[in-house]
N, C-alpha and C positions, 0 to 999 in steps of 0.2 A: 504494500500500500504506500501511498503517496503523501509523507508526513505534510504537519501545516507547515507552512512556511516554505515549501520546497517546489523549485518549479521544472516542471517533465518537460521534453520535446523528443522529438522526434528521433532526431539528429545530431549531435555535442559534438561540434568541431572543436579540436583542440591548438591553437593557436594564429593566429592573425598573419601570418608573414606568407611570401609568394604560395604556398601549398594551398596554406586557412582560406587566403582570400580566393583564390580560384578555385576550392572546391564550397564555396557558399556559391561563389558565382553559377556552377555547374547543378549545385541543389536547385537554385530558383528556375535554372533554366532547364531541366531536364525533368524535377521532380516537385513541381513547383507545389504539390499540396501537402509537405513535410514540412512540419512542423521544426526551426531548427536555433541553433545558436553559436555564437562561437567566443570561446573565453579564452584570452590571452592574459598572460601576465603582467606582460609591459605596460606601461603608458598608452602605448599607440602601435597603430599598424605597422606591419615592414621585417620583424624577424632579424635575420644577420644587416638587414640595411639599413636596423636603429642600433640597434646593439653595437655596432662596430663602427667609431668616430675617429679614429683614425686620419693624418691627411693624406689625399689622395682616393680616399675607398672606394672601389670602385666597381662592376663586375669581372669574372674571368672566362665570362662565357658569353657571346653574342646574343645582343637582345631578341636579334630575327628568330632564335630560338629559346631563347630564355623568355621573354616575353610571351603571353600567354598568347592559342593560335585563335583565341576571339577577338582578340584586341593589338587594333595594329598597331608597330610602334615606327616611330618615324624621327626617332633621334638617330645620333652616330650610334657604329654596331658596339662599343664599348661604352657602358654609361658609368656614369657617379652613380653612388647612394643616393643622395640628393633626386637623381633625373628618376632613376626608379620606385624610390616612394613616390615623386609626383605623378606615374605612372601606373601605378598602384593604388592610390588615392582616387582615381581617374574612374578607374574600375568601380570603387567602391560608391561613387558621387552618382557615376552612370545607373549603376545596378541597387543602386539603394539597399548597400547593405549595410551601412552603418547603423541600423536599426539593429540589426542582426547581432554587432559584435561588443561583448562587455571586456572594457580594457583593466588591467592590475586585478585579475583576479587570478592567481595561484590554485591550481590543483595539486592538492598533498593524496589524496587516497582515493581509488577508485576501486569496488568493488563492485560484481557481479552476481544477481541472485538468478538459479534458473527456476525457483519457485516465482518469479515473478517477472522470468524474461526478460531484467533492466538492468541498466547498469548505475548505480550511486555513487557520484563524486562528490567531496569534502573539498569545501572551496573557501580558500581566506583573499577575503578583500586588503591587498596589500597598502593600500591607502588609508582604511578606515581599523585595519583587522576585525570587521565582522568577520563571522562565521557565518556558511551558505554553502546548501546543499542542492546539486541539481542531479535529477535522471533525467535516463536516456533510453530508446531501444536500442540505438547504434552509437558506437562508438568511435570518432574518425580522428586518427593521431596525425596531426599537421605541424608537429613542435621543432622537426629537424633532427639532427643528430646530434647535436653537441652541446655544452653546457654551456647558456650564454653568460652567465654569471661571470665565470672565469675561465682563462685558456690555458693550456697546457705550457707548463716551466720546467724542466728538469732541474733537479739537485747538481748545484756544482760546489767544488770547495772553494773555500775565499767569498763569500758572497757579503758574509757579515763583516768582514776587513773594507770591502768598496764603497768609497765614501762616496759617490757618483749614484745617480736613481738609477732604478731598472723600473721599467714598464713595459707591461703585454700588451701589444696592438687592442689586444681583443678589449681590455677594461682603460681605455687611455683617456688622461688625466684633461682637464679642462684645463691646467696653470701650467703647464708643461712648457716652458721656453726652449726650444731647440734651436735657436739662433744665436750664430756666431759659436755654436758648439761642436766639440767634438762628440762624435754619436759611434757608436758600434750597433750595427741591427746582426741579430744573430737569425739565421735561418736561412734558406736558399727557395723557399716555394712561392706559390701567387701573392700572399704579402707581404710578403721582402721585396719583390721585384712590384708591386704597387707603392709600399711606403717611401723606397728610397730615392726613388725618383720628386716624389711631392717634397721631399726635406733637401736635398743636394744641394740646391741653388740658394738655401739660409745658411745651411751648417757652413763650418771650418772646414770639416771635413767629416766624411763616412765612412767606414770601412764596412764593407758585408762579408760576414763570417758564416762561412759555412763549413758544416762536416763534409757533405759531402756533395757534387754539383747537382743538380737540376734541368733539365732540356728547357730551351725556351724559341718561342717563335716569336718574330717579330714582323709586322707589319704595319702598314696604315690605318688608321681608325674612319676608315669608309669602305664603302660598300660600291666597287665601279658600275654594278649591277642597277643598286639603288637608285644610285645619282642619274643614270640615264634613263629610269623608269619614269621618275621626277620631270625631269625637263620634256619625254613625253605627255605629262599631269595625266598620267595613270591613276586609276585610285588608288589610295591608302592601303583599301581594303586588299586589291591586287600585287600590290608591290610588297606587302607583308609576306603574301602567302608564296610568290616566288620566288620572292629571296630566303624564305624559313626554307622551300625544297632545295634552291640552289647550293645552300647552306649546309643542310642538313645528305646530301650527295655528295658534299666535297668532304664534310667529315666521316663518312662512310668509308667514302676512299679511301682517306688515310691510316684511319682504324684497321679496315683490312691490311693493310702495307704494312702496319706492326707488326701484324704476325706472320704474314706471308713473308716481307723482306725486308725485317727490321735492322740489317745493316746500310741497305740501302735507307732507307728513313733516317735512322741516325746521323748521313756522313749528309744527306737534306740541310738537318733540323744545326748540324755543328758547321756546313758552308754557310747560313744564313747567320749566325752569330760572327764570324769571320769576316763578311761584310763587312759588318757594321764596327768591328774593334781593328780588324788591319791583318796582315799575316804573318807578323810576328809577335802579337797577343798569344800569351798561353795558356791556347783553347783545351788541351790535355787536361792541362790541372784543375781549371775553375769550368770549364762549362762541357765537360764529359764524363755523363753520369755512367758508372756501370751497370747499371739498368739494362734494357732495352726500352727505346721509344714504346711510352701509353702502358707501360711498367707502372708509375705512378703518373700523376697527370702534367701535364705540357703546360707549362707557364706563360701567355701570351702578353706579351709587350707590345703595346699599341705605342705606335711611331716612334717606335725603339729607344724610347725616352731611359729605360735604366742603362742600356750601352752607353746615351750620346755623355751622361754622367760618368762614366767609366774611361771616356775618348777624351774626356776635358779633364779628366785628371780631381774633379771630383770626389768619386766613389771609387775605393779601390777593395778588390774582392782580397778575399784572403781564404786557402784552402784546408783546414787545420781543425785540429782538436781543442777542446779547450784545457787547458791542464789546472788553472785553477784563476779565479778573480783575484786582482791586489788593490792595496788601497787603491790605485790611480785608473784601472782599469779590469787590464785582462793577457794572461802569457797564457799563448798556445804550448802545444805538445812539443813542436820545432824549437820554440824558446824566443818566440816573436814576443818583444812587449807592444799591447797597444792600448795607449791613454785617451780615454774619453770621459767626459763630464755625463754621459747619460748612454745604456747600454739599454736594448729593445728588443725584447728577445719575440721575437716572430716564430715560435715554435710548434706552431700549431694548436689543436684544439684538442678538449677533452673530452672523450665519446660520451653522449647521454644516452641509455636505452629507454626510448620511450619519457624523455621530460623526467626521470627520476622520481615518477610518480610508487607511490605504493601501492601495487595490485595484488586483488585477491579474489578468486573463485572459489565461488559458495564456500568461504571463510578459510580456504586454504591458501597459502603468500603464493605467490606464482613468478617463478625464475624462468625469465625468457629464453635462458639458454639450454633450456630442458624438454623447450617444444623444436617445432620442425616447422621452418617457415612456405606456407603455402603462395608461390608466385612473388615470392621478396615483398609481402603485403598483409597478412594472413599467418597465424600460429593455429596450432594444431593444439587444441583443449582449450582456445579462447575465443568465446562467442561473440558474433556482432561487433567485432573491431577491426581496421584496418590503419596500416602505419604507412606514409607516405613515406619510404625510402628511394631519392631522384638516382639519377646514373653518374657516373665517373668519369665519362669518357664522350657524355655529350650532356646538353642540358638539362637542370634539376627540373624543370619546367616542364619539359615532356614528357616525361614518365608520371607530374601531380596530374596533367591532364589524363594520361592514356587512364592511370588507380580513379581519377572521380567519373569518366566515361563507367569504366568495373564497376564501380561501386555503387551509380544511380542505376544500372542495369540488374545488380543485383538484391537492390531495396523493391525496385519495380517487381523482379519475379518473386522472390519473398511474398508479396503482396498479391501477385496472381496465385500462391502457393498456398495462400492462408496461413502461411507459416510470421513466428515473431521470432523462430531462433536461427541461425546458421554457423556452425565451428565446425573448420577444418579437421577433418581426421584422414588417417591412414588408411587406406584400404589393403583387402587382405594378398594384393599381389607385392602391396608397398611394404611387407611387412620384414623380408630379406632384408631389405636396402641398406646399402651403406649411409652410415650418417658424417657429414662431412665437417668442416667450418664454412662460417657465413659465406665467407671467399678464399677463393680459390688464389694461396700467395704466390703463384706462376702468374695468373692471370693478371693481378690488380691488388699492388702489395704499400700504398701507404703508411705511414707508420703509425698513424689513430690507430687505424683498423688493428694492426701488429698489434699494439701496445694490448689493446680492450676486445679485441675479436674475443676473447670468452666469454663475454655478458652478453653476445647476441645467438641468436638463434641457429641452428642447424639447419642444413639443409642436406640435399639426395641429390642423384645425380638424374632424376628425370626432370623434364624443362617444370612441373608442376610443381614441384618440392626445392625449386632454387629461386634466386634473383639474378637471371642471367646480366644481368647490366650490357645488353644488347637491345637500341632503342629500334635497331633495324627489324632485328627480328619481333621484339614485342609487339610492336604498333600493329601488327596484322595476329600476333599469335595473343594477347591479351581481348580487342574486340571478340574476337573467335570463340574462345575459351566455353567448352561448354560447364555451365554451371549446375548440370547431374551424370558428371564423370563419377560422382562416387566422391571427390575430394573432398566435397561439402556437402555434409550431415545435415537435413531440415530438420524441427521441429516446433 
């Protein structure tokens, strides 16, 4: 039953950012007589594009597919945070769903009754700290993967000797003065090579430290495509949509070429950095990862702004271990001293399974890492919930569209079913199967994942029981998917 004070819907989206706000979008538009809601924690819309103030912020994935494929966008193909929320916001103004979403409210626990088909979340108003209780039939996890709160630091020694700040991109400081300073950013991924470019032209100087190199591509921040769409005044609507195919065919291409001829890729991806620093820059040591190309993901440098910093004598990379902080700074492994008044450690994020919420099924704790994920979206003993996990290797965007496409499809047969329950289970051929980790560390080996891959989910080696992070293949095999293969239990 439905205590006083506590208000039901339909539908509990879980967080406000690119996922939250286009699967409200896709509820109104596809299943418009569901009842729904969506409670973020933050202040306001946006996800990683409030969260992260940073200068510079900006995307690392082209809006023709990051941008969602209802709403054309018609900025340059790399945007700000800034350009994004206004684009976001856009959505929201258009589709009136700001009714929709309650900001600063915190979810701490969420349980499931199947005596009563619903799910109960425990909700503190982080501005007022009331207490507030919502149900739900369905469950829709739109929070992201990482903890925005704070980002991932390793332990180094010396840290408490460094009389100089350290700050993580991800919580940065509003009084932060980096001018006329010397700066060390430690990291080598998409915000190292977004940060150091926005601070180069203040600082004294920067060194970027890394363990180990990074692939990176550098181009133009336009679209040759776009621009002559434009000057025919094509519509909006038309130049979105074939620049997202033209887009989404050339990253196909390349993707395949990782694996098909990832040396050839490589000696690509290391003449295009040689460009742009000369050729007797040494490409070996700073910018040739032992990886193979789409190993981890490809760092794009929009008009090769962290190089031209590099060529002017700016930014200078540094290849090295850290051995330990001293007061002034930082000695590498090699025995390099380097003095800086503020060290930035860009080290990445710290995995969140599911918003750190506490879950429980009919009053037992439930460890995600003990189910078996159905379609990289779906666990196996957890009903009526779905977790928006985007792709690696192309837009986080196409994958929240292709999961809320699933998912108003499978509220809709639900409802032709007569059924209020649906959890993934194993069927009795699936019962052999190997159970693997989340990912496959051949295929797509980041070091989040490394560090935290044990808190997520299992999965099998049939395309059912994975999350191929294959946007090619899924966009035809996710529509398709029949929804009484047996994978999913009605009742």
């Amino acid at each position: 039953m439905t205590g006083e004070g506590t208000e039901h819907v339909d539908v509990l989206i879980v967080g406000a950012g690119i996922s939250g706000v286009g699967a409200a979008y896709h509820l109104t538009d596809q299943c418009p007589e569901k009842r729904f809601v969506v409670l973020e924690a933050l202040e306001s819309f946006g996800g990683t594009w409030l969260t992260h103030r940073y200068p510079g912020i900006r995307s690392d994935s082209d809006l023709y597919t990051f941008g969602y494929r209802f709403k054309p966008w018609v900025g340059p193909p790399i945007a700000t945070a800034e350009e994004i929320r206004t684009y976001m916001g856009e959505v929201i103004e258009e589709n009136d769903l700001a009714r929709h979403i309650r900001y600063q409210h915190r979810i701490d626990r969420a349980t499931w009754s199947s005596a009563d088909d619903r799910w109960t979340l425990e909700v503190t108003r982080t501005d007022t700290g009331e207490q507030l209780t919502f149900t739900c039939g369905f469950l829709w996890m739109c929070q992201g993967y990482y903890r925005h709160a704070q980002g991932y630091t390793p332990e180094w020694p010396g840290t408490d000797a460094y009389t100089g700040r350290i700050v993580h991109p991800q919580t940065w400081p509003d009084d932060l003065d980096h001018v006329g300073k010397k700066v060390i950013v430690i990291g080598s991924g998409a915000t190292a090579a977004t940060l150091v470019p926005a601070i180069a032209d203040d600082c004294e100087h920067v060194w970027l430290l890394q363990r180990s190199p990074t692939y990176f591509w550098a181009d133009r921040n336009a679209n040759e495509l776009v621009d002559q769409l434009r000057e025919l005044e094509v519509p909006d609507e038309w130049i979105h949509e074939i620049a997202r195919r033209k887009v989404l065919r050339d990253q196909g291409a390349i993707t395949q070429l990782s694996f098909d001829e990832p040396e050839f890729l490589r000696e690509q991806l290391l003449e295009g950095v040689r460009n742009h620093l000369g050729p007797d820059y040494d490409i070996d040591t700073h910018f040739s990862p032992k990886y193979r190309p789409w190993q981890q993901r490809i760092a794009f440098v929009p008009n090769g702004d962290l190089f031209a910093g590099i060529r002017e004598g700016k930014v200078t990379m540094v290849t090295d271990e850290i051995e330990t902080f001293t007061e002034t700074g930082i000695r590498t492994r090699s025995g390099e001293e380097l003095t800086a008044d503020i060290v930035i450690t860009a080290t990445g994020f710290e995995l969140s399974v599911l918003g750190d919420i506490e879950f429980t099924i009919d009053d037992e704790p439930l460890d995600f890492a003990d189910t078996v994920t159905y379609r990289g979206m779906m666990f196996t003993g957890v009903p009526n919930m779905v977790w928006v996990f985007g792709y690696f290797r192309a837009s986080w965007t196409l994958r929240a569209d292709l999961i809320a496409d699933f998912v108003c499809r499978l509220l809709r047969h639900m409802d032709a079913k007569g059924v209020t329950r649906v959890v993934p289970a194993l069927r009795p051929e699936d019962a052999d199967m190997p159970l693997l980790p989340w990912v496959d560390e051949e295929n797509f080996n980041p070091n989040y994942l490394m560090r935290s891959g044990h808190l997520l989910p299992k999965r099998g080696p049939k395309p059912e029981w994975q999350h191929t992070q294959d946007y090619w293949a899924e966009k035809d095999a996710l529509p398709a998917a029949d929804l009484d293969d047996g994978c999913l239990v009605y009742d």
